[in-house]
C-alpha positions in Angstrom: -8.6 13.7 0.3 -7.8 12.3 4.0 -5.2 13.0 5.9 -1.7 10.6 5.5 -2.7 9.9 9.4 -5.6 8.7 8.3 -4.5 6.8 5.6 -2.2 5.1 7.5 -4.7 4.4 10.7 -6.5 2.4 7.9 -4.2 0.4 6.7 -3.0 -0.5 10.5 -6.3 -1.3 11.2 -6.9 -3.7 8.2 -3.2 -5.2 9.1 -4.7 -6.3 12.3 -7.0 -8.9 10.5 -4.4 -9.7 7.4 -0.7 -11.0 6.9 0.3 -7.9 5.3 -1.2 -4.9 3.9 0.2 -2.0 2.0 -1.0 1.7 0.8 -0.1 1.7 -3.1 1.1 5.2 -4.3 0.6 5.9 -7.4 3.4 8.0 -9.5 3.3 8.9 -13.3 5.5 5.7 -14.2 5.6 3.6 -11.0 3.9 2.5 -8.0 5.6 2.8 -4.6 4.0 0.9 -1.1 4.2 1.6 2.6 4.0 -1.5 3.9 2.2 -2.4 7.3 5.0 -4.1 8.7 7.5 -0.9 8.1 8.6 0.9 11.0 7.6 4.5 10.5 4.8 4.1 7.9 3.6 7.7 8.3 6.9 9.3 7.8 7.3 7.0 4.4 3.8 7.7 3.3 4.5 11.7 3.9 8.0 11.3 1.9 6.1 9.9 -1.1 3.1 12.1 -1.2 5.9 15.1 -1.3 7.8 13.6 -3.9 4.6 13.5 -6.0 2.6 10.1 -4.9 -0.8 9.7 -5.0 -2.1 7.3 -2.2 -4.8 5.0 -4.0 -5.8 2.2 -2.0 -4.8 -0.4 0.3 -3.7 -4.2 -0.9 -4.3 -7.1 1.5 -3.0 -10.5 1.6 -3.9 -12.7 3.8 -2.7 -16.7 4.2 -4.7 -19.1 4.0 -4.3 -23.3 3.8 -0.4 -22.6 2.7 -1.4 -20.2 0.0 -1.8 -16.1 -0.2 -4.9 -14.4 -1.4 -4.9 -11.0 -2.9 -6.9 -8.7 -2.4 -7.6 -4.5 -2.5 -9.6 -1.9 -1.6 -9.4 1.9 -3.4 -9.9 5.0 -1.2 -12.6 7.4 -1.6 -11.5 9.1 -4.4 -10.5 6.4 -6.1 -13.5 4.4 -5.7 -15.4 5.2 -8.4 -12.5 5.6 -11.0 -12.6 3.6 -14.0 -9.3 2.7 -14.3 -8.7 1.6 -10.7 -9.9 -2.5 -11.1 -7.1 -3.0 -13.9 -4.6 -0.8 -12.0 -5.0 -2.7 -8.7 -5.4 -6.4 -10.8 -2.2 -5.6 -12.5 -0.5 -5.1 -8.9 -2.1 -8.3 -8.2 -0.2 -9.6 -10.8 3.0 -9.1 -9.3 2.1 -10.1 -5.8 5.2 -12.2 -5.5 7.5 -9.1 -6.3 5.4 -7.2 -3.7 5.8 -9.4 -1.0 9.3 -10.1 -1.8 9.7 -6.4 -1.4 8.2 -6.3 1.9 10.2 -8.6 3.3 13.3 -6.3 2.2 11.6 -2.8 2.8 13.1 -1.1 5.8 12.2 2.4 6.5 14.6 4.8 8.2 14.0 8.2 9.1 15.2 10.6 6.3 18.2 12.8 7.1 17.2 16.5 8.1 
């Protein structure tokens, strides 16, 4: 598994060509995103992984002619993974909510 750093260099990188991209972490029941746009990315990224979260992939969306395309991209060790192309279409699904969220999603440094 890479590094969070890394992880999170990736998805900056990508965000320089999209409108928004996010990491989705995967938890038993729910999925959780650092969003590109977020302030301290690696520090949210870190607080999920320790609460349980397993990074999966990145989802990009990008605006084009008035209208937002979808689109992801597992990691590594995801790649290969049956179950990840009906995991990350079902996110796709709810692309509204997502964006909706990022728009919302402000990260703050956790309290020591």
């Amino acid at each position: 598994m890479k590094k969070t750093s890394d992880l999170v260099h990736e998805m900056l990188t990508e965000a320089k060509k999209a409108w928004l991209v996010a990491i989705a972490v995967g938890f038993e029941n729910e999925t959780k995103f650092v969003f590109s746009s977020q302030r301290h990315p690696l520090e949210e990224l870190n607080q999920l992984v320790q609460k349980g979260g397993s990074p999966i992939g990145l989802l990009r969306f990008d605006k084009e002619n008035g209208t937002i395309q979808g689109s992801y991209r597992p990691f590594e060790e995801y790649e290969n993974e049956e179950w990840v192309k009906k995991y990350f279409a079902g996110l796709l699904d709810n692309a509204g909510d997502i964006i909706a969220l990022s728009q919302h999603q402000h990260s703050f440094p956790a309290a020591s």
